[in-house]
N, C-alpha and C positions, 0 to 999 in steps of 0.2 A: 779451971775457972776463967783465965786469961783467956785462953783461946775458943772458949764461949762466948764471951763478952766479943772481941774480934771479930768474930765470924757474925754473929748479931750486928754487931756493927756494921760492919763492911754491905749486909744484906742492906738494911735500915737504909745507907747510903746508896745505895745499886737503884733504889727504887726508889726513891723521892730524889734523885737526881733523873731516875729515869722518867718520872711525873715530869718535871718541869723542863729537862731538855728534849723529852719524845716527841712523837709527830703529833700528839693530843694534847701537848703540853701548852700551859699559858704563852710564850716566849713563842712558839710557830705558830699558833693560833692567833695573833697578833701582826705578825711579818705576815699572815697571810691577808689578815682581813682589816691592817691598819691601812693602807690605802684605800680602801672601799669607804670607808668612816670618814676619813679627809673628803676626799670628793661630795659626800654625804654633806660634810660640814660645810664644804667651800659651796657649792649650791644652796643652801638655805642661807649661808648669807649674801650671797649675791642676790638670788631674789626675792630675800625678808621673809620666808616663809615659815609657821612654826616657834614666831617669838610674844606673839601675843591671841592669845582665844578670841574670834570675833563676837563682839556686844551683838544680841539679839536687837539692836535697833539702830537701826545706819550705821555699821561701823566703818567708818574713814579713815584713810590718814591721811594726811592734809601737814602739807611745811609751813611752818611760823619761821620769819624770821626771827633771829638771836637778839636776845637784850641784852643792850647797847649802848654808846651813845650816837647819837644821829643828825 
């Protein structure tokens, strides 16, 4: 019974370690395509893109200054 339970085991482990360390695994799949995502990110806030839906009627953005005192 011991070395049923073992052997189940050790399989169990062989392959949910092999999930998450393999080549399809969350962990390389990430190292692969975490920079791509950055870059993703770093351009849309460089150029504001993506953070607000435009209004169906003039939508602007337009700087206010900060209130203050003056």
């Amino acid at each position: 019974m011991t070395l049923e339970l073992v052997l189940l085991l050790g399989i169990y482990v062989f392959i949910v370690l092999g999930a998450f360390l393999g080549p399809t695994g969350p962990i390389t799949t990430f190292k692969k395509s975490g920079p791509r995502l950055a870059a993703r990110i770093e351009k849309d806030i460089s150029v504001g893109d993506g953070f607000r839906k435009p209004a169906k009627d003039n939508f602007s953005v337009t700087w206010e200054p900060p209130q203050g005192k003056n």
